[in-house]
N, C-alpha and C positions, 0 to 999 in steps of 0.2 A: 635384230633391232629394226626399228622403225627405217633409220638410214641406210640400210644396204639394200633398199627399193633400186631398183632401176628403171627409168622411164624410157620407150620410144611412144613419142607424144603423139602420131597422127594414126596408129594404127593399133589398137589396143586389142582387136580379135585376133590380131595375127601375132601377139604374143600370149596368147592364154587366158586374158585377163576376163572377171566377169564381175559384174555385182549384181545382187535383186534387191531392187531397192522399193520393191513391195514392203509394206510394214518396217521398212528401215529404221534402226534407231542409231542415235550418237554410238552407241556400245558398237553396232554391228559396224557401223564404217570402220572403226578406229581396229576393231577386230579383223576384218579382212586388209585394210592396209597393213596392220603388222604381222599379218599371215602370206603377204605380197602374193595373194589372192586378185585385187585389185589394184590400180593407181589412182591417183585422188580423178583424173580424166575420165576411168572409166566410171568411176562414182557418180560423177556430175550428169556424164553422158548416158547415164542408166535413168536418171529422173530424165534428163531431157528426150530420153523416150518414153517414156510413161506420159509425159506433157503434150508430143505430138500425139500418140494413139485415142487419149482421153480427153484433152482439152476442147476438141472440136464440139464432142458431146455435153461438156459440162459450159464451158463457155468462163473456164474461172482466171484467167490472166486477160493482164492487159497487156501487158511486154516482158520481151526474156531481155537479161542485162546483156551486152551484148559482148563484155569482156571475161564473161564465166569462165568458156575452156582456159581462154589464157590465164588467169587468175590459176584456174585448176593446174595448167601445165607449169606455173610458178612454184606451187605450194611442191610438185612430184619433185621439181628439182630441188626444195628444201629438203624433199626428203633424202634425197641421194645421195648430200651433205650432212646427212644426221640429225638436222632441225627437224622436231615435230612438235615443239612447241604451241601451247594453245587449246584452249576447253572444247575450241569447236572447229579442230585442225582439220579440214574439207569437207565442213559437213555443212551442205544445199539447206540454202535456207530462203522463205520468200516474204517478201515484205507489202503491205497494204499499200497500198495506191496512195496513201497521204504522210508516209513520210518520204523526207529528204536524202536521197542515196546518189552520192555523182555517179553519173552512167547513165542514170534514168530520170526521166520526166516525171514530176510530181503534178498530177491533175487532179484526185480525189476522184477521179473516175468521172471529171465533167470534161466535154470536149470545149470550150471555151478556154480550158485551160491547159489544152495539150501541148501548149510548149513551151510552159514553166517549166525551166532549165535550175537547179539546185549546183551550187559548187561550191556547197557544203554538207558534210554527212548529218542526218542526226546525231547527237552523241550516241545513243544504240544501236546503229547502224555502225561507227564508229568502232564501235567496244566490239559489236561483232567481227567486225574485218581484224582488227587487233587481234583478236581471238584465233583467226584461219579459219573464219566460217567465207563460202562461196555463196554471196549474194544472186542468189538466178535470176528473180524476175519480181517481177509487180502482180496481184491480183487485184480485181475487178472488186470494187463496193460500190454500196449502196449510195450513189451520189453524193457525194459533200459530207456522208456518215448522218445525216437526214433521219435517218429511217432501217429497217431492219429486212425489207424485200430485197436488196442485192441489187437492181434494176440502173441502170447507168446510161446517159447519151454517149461516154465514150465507152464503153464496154458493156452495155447490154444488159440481159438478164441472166444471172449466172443458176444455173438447175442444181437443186438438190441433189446427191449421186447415186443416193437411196432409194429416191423417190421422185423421177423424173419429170411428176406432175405438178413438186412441189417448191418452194423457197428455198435458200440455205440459209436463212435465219441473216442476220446483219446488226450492223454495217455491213462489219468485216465478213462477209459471207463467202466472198473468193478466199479468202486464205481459209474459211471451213472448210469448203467443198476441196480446194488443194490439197490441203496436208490429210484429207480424209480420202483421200485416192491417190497417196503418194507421190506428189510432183515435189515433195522436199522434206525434210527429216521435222522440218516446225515453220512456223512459221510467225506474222507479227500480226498487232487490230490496234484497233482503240478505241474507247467503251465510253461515251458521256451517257449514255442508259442502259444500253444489253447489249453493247456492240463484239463485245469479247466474249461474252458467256451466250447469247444466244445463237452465234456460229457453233459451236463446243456441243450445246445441248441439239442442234440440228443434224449435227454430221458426226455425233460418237467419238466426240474427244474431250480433251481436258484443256482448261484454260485457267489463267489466272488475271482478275484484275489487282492489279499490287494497291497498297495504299497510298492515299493522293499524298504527292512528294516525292515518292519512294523511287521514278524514274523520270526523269528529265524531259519535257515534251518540249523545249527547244527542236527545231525543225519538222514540227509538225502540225499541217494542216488542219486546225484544231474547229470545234464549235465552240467552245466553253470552257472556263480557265477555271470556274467553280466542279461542273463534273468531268472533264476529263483525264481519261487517266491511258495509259499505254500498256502492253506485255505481251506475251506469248501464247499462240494456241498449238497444240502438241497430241501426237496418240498415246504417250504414255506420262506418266508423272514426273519420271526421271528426266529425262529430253526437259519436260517443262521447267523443273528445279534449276539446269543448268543453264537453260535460257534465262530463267530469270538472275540469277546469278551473277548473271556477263551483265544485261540491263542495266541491273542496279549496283553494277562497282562506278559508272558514272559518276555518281554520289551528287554534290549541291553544285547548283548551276546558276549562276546570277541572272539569265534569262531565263528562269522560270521562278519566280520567288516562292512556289508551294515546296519548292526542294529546301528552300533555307530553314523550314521548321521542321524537317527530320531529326529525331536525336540521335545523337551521335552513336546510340549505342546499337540503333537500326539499320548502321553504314557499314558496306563489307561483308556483309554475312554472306556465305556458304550455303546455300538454299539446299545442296544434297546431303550434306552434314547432318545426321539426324532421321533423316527418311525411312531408315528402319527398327530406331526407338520405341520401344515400348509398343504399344497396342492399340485396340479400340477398347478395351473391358473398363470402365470406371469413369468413363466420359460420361460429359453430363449436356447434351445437344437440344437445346430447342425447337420446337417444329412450328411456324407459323398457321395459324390456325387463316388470317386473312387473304391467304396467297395461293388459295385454291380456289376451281370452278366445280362446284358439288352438284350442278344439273347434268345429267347422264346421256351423254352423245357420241357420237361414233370417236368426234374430235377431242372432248376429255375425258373420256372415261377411260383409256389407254394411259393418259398422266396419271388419273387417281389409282389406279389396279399400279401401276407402275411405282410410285411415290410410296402406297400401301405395301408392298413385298420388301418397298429397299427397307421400311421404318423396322417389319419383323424381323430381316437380316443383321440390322442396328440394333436391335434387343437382343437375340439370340448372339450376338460377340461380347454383351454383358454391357453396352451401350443403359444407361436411361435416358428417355424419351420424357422433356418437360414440354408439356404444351404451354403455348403462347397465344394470349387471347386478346391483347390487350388493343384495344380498336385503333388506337394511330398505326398499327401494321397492317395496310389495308392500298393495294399500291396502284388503285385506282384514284383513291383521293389524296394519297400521297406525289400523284402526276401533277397536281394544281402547284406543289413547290420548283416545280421545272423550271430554271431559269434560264436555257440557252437561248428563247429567243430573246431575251435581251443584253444578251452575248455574242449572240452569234456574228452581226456585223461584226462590231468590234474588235474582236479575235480573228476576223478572215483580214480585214482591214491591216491589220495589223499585220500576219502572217507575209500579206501580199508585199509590204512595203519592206522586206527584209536585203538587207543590202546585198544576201546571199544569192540571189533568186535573179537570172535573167530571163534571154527567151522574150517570143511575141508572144503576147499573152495578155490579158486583163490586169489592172493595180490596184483592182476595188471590188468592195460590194457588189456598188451601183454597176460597174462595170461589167461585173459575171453577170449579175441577171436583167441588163438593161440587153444582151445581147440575144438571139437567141438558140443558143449552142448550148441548152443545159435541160434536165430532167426532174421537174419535181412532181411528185405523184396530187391528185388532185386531194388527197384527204391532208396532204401540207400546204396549199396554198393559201391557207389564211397563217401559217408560220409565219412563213417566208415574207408574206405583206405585213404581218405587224413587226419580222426585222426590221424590214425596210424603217420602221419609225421609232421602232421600240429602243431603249439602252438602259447603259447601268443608271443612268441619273433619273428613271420613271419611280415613282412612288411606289408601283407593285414589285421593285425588284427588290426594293427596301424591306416589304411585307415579306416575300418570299426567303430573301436570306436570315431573316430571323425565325421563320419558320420551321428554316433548315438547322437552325442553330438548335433549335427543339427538341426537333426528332434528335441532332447528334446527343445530347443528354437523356432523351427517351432509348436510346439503344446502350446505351453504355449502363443506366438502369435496371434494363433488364437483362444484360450479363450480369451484372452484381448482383443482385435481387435473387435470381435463380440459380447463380454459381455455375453460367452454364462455359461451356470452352469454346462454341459455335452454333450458329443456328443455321437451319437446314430449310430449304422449302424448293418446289417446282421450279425451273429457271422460265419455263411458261405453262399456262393453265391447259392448253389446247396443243396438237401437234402445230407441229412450224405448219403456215398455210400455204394454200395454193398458188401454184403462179396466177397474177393476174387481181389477184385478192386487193380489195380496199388501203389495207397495213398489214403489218404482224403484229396483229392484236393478241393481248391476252401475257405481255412476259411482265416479269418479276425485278428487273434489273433497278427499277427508281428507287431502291432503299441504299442500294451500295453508290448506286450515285451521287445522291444527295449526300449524305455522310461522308463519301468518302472512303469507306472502313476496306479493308480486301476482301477479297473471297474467290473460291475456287470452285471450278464447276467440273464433274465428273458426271461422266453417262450410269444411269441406271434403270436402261433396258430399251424395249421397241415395242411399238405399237404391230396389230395381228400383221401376220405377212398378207398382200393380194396382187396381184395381177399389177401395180402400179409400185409395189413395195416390194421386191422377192424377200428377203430378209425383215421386211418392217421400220416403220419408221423411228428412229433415232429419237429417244427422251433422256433430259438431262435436269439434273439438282444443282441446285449452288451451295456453298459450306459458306458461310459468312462467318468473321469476325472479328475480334477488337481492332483499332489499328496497330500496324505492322507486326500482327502475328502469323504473317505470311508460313514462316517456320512450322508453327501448330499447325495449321492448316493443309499444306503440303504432306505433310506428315500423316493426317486423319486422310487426306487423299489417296495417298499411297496403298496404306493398310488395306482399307476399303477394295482399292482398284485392283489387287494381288490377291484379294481375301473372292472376289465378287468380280472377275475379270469378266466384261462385256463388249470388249471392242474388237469388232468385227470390220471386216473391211469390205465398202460397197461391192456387190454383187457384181455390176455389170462391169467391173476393172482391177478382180478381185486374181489376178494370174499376172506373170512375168513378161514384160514385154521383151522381145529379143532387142540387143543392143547394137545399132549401125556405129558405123567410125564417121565423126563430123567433123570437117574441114574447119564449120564455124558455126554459132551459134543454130537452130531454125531463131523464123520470127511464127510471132502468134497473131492472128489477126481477129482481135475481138468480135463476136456476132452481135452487130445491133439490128440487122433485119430480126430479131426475135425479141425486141420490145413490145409488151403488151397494150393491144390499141388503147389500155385505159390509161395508161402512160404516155400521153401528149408530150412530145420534148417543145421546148421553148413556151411555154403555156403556166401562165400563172393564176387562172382563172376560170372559171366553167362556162 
């Protein structure tokens, strides 16, 4: 049994112990502690090597929590006593830079805000400790979730780990590049336009953004109360199902009132329940015919050969394939229903004046960017200036949310219309870009945002391998569909990912690091000497 572990807690080499927490999954922890192969110490202390040997080169944390081992050396002594209660009993998990976890400083990755102090969990951070999941550390995003280049005043530019010349896609781009070079079994994001699915599609994982309500963004550093939504990015689908699982037993949360329109019958569900039902044969998937770049380039013509293999692999498991033509799925002109800049004060405003939240640090808007301790790239500073004036009460937010009201009838349409179970398109048109690049032009994400609806994003394939790629660059598809058919979806994931396995782990951190014995945590010290000159900090202007 689980409980007849025995721990000596400071010295785990010198009792036998070992773990590879290369390609780790929930299964294999829970596997080697009840084979007392490992102790939940050496587990933790297996990723906390993997984080020192790579983190320097990837640049993807901002901080380790600093009471992980002890946490870890708590959970050994449950086991000793027989307790091994819990979905995610020591299993290393990292969380985005903008939610609330005691232990660690919530900034969103801006240094103006480095010492907002939280002494309150998010509820998912929450449901995870519950759980006997070991909180490690924070990753690096994309400033304030802004933007999808990764690029931060307090943590830097965080590197692709594929492709070291490139992005990691974003916001959430530290938790890609992390859980894509094993610093934790899964980890968290949040998506107000591709923030979840284009980390996933960058770095060769799965992700899920759940449907708006479905997870509680109380204590989270939010943009947008219209599109944002929270969840898991993970290597494999299983890890994902169970992380969202835990998420979403939260259930409705009177600080967030998009949870009080859940139905009831959407509350509690078992997301691994089902995962190996039935098949791909008889599904009926939509393809977005607006959501591709059909000019032939080094940078899309990798998505289109890539998109075009997975569609014949989706026929040939007995899939049909309904095209979709219809012109409002077009997610260039579907970006004019964007509403967070006239959210985005308001929601930070808001966020900041939480009776939870100490720490010196800014209580406002005006206050972060009156300062100059923050990062915005220059293709955002007319955002950021029409924040500054813009709100819900402008006449074009009024245009915009009825526009959204739109398309949500326009999509729900064309699942009934065509009887289809999900629709499928590129989660970006081009590979993820280069460091240093204008934005991350070219993704897919404004339809699931605007709406609302879930979707899951799974790799399907890599751009040629070169001298900058040894393996090739990481391309990723989204499954969209109805709201909270999270379940179907998962499910089409699964198949797919078992059927069509592609996840490969970065080349240059793709081997076992040996495991030292640690007194106490390391710390990480985020690299912002490697901010790109085109990224001015404190600058809101040209």
């Amino acid at each position: 049994m689980l409980g007849a572990l025995f721990l000596q807690v400071l010295n785990v080499e010198a009792q036998g112990y070992s773990f590879g927490a290369l390609e780790a999954t929930i299964e294999s922890v829970h596997t080697a502690l009840l084979a007392n192969t490992a102790t939940c110490r050496t587990v933790v202390s297996s990723f906390l090597a993997r984080i020192e040997e790579f983190n320097p080169t990837i640049n993807a944390l901002v901080s380790i929590s600093p009471d992980a081992l002890s946490i870890a050396d708590e959970l050994d002594r449950r086991l000793e006593a027989g307790d091994s209660k819990g979905k995610l009993f020591c299993i290393p998990i990292l969380l985005k830079d903008n939610y609330d976890s005691v232990g660690t400083n919530t900034t969103a990755s801006c240094a103006a805000l480095a010492g907002n102090r939280p002494s309150v969990d998010n509820p998912s951070v929450k449901a995870f400790r519950d759980e006997g999941a070991v909180i490690l550390g924070k990753t690096n995003m994309h400033e304030m979730a802004l933007e999808g280049l990764s690029v931060s005043s307090l943590g830097g530019q965080t590197v692709n780990p594929y492709d070291q010349t490139r992005t990691p896609g974003g916001s959430s781009g530290g938790t890609g590049a992390a859980i894509a070079t094993s610093f934790a079994v899964f980890g968290t994001g949040t998506d107000a336009v591709n923030s979840l699915r284009s980390p996933a599609s960058a770095n060769n994982l799965v992700s899920v953004r759940p449907t708006r309500g479905l997870v509680s963004r109380r204590g989270i550093m939010s943009i947008s109360f219209t599109q944002d939504s929270i969840g898991p990015i993970a290597r494999n689908v299983q890890d994902l199902a169970v992380a969202l699982t835990v998420m979403g037993s939260v259930g409705a949360d009177e600080a967030d009132n998009a949870t009080l329109l859940v139905p009831p019958e959407a509350r509690g569900i078992d997301y691994t329940q089902g995962l190996d039902d039935g098949g791909l044969e008889g599904l009926r998937i939509g393809l977005l015919d607006g959501f591709w770049n059909r000019t032939a380039s080094t940078e899309t013509t990798p998505i289109n050969d890539a998109l075009a293999a997975t569609i014949e692999f989706l026929k040939s498991q007995g899939v049909e394939i309904v095209n979709v033509t219809e012109p409002i799925y077009n997610a260039t002109a579907l970006a004019k229903l964007d509403v967070q800049q006239f959210e985005f004060k308001e929601v930070l405003n808001k966020y900041l004046s939480s009776p939870s939240l100490d720490g010196d640090r800014p209580s406002t808007w005006d206050e972060v960017y009156g300062s100059k301790d923050f990062l915005v790239i220059p293709a955002q500073y007319n955002f950021i200036n029409n924040s500054r004036v813009g709100s819900t009460a402008d006449a074009a937010y009024a245009t915009a949310k009825q526009g959204i009201e739109s398309l949500k009838a326009a999509v729900n349409a064309t699942f009934a219309n065509n009887k289809l179970d999900a629709i499928v398109y590129p989660e970006q048109k081009n590979l993820v870009v280069k460091i240093g690049s204008p934005s991350q032009a070219g993704r897919n994400g404004i339809l699931a945002a605007l709406t609302g609806v879930p979707v899951v994003t799974v790799p399907v394939g890599f751009s040629q391998t070169s001298v900058d790629a040894p393996i090739g660059v990481p391309i990723g598809m989204e499954i969209l569909g109805l709201p909270f058919s999270e379940s179907k979806l998962l499910n089409i994931a699964n198949h797919f990912t078992r059927l069509r396995p592609l996840r490969k782990a970065p080349f240059f951190a793709d081997y076992n690091v040996q495991m030292g014995s640690y007194a106490s945590v390391p710390k990480v010290q985020p690299n912002v000497s490697n901010i790109p000159q085109a990224y001015p900090v404190g600058v809101l202007s040209s």
